[in-house]
C-alpha positions, -999 to 999 in steps of 0.1 A, spaced: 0 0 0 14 35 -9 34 59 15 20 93 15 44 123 18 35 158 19 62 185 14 60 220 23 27 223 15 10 261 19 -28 267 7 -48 300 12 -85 313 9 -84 350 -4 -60 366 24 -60 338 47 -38 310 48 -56 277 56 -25 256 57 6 274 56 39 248 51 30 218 66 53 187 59 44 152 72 48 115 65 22 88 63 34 51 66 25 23 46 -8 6 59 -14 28 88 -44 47 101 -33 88 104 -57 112 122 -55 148 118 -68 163 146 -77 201 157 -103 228 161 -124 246 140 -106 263 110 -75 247 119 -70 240 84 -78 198 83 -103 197 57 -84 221 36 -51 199 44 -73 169 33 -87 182 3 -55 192 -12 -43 153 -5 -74 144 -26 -71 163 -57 -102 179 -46 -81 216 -42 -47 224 -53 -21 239 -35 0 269 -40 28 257 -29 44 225 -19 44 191 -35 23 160 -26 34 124 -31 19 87 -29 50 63 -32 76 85 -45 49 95 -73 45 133 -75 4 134 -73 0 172 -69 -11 183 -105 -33 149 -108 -69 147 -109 -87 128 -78 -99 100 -104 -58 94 -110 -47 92 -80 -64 59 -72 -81 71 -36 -116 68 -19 -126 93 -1 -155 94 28 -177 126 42 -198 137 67 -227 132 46 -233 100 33 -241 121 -3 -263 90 -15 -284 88 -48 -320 91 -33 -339 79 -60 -313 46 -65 -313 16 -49 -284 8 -16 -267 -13 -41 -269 5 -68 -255 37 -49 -227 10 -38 -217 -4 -70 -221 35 -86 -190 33 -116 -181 -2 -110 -196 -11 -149 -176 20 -165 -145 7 -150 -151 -22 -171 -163 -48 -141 -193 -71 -160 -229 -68 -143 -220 -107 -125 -189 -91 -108 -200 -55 -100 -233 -73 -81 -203 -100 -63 -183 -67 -54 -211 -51 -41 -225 -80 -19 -192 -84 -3 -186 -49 3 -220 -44 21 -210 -83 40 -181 -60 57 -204 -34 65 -236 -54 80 -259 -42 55 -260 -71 32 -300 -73 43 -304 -36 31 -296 -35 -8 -328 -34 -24 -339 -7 0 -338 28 -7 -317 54 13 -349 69 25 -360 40 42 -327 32 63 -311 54 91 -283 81 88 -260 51 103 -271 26 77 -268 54 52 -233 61 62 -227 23 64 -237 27 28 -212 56 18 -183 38 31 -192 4 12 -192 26 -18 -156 41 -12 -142 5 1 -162 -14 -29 -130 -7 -53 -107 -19 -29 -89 15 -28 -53 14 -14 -59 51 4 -85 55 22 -95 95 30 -122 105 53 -134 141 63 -156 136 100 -173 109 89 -189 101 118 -200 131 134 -239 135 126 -244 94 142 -252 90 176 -224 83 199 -229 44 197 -233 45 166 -203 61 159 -185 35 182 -198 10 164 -190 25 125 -153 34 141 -142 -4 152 -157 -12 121 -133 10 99 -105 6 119 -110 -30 116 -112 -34 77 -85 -7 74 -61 -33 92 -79 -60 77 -71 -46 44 -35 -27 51 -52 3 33 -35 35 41 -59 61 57 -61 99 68 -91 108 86 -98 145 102 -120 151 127 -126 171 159 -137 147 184 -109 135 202 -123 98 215 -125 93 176 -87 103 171 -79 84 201 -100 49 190 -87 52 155 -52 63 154 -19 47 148 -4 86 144 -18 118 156 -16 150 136 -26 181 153 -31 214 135 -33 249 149 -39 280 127 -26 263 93 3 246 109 13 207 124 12 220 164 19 179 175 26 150 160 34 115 175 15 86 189 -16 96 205 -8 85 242 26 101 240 12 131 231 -13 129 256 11 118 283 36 143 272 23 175 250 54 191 234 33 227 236 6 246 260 -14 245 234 -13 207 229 -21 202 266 -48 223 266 -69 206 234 -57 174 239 -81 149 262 -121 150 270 -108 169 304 -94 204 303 -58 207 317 -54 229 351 -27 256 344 -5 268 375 11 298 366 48 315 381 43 333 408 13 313 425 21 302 457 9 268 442 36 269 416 62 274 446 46 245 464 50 220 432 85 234 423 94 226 458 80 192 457 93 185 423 119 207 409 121 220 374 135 240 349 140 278 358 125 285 326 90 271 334 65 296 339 32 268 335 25 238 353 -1 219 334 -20 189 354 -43 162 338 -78 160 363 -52 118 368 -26 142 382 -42 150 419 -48 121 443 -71 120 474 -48 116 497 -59 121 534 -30 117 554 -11 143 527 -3 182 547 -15 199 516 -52 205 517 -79 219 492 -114 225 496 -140 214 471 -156 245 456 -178 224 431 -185 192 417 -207 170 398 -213 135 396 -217 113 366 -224 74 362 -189 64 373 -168 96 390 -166 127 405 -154 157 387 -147 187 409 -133 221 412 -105 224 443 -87 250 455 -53 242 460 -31 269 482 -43 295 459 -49 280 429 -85 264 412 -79 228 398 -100 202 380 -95 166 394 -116 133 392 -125 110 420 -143 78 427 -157 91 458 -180 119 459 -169 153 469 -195 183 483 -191 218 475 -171 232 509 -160 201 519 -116 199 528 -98 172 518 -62 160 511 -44 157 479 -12 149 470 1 150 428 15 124 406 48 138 388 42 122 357 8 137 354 28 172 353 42 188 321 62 223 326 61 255 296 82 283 291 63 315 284 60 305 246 44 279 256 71 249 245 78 222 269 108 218 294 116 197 316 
């Protein structure tokens, strides 16, 4: 399956740069998710990897093969959306089996291809329906069969799970992931949602403003965020920031040491422990329960943090916590990691 490479590459709408020289490897047969917020330039990043726009500078290549002028019909991908973008009026199958018979398959292999694609997806029993009478997870069931029908060898996919349910999305995820590795396609999927990036990825992207902020495996970039910024968007839990001159930030630089160039200690909710016999105390300012923890508000010396407990904490209530060291990561005022 092909390596994807993308060099220097630099696209803008009007006056604003969307991606602005982003370079990046994809390996052979792996799943890479390119993560970030709104107008972080993904899509754009994505689309420009699919033929689909075409940058202004930088090059783009799929196995050494320089793909950047080529059309999206030559460069052998199939690409997935948030919309399943189905033929209303056409038959499942039919909508899965779209172009197979001007590719030159005969009507007795296109209707094989078809069955088996829609075998992988569980909606074998739906092909003589019409989309109208399935659900949006059956209709985007539907979308991928078609882009996986061909057997593509990249596989592109722009949030293609965000208007499902959150089971349903669970459900559609494992099943990607598991014919991606089934398959050894190579696949780039954006999204915003980071369980998806974290269920799905072999390599995290994550884009800021137009450019690559992190990049690595997705639990070393959770355990250790190379920037502020990283720490901050990274996990379902904001980060607590303890900034220099707290009297917490004293307290953790005692306890810990660290470079004299830190000015942010960033804790993970995992990084404070009830600990009763611990000297440090906090009192709960606020919390609220849901089906299996405790998420609460302390005040530490003088600093708010966000931490999670099994046990349930009440609003005014003192307790004491002590801190994990390898939940901590320390910033310099540009906000790039030290040590």
């Amino acid at each position: 399956m092909p390596e994807i490479r993308v060099q220097d590459l630099s696209h803008a709408y009007r006056t604003k740069d969307a991606v602005s020289g982003v370079s990046f490897s994809v390996e052979s047969g792996t799943c890479t998710v390119i993560l970030g917020p709104s107008g972080a330039g993904k899509t754009t990043l994505l689309r420009c990897i699919a033929g689909l726009e075409t940058p202004e500078k930088g090059r783009i290549f799929f196995d050494g093969r320089d793909v950047t002028s080529l059309s999206p019909s030559q460069r052998g991908i199939a690409m997935i959306f948030q919309s399943a973008a189905l033929f209303e009026h056409t038959k499942i199958k039919d909508n899965i089996g779209y172009g197979l018979r001007k590719l030159g398959y005969s009507k007795q292999e296109s209707e094989k291809m078809v069955y088996e694609a829609a075998q992988k997806l569980h909606i074998e029993t739906l092909l003589d329906r019409y989309p109208h009478a399935v659900s949006g997870g059956e209709r985007q069931r539907a979308s991928i069969a078609r882009a996986l029908v061909r057997n593509p060898q990249i596989l592109l996919l722009d949030e293609p799970f965000s208007s499902l349910d959150a089971r349903l999305s669970q459900q559609l995820q494992q099943d990607v992931r598991r014919l991606q590795k089934e398959t050894g396609m190579t696949m780039i999927m954006v999204t915003h949602d980071q369980s998806e990036a974290a269920a799905m990825a072999d390599r995290l992207i994550l884009m800021h403003d137009g450019r690559i902020e992190a990049d690595g495996a997705p639990r070393d970039l959770y355990n250790h965020p190379p920037t502020l910024f990283a720490a901050d968007f990274l996990g379902t839990s904001r980060i607590s920031r303890v900034e220099k001159g707290s009297e917490l930030f004293a307290l953790l630089k005692e306890m810990f040491g660290f470079s004299e160039n830190a000015a942010t200690a960033a804790l993970r909710p995992s990084a404070i422990i009830l600990d009763e016999q611990s000297e440090l105390k906090a009192e709960v300012v606020s919390s609220r329960m849901d089906y299996e923890m405790c998420e609460a508000r302390i005040l530490a010396a003088d600093t708010e943090l966000l931490m999670h407990s099994e046990k349930d904490l009440l609003p005014g209530e003192t307790v004491g916590i002590r801190f994990r060291k390898d939940g901590l990561n320390y910033y310099d005022s540009s906000g790039q990691s030290v040590k």
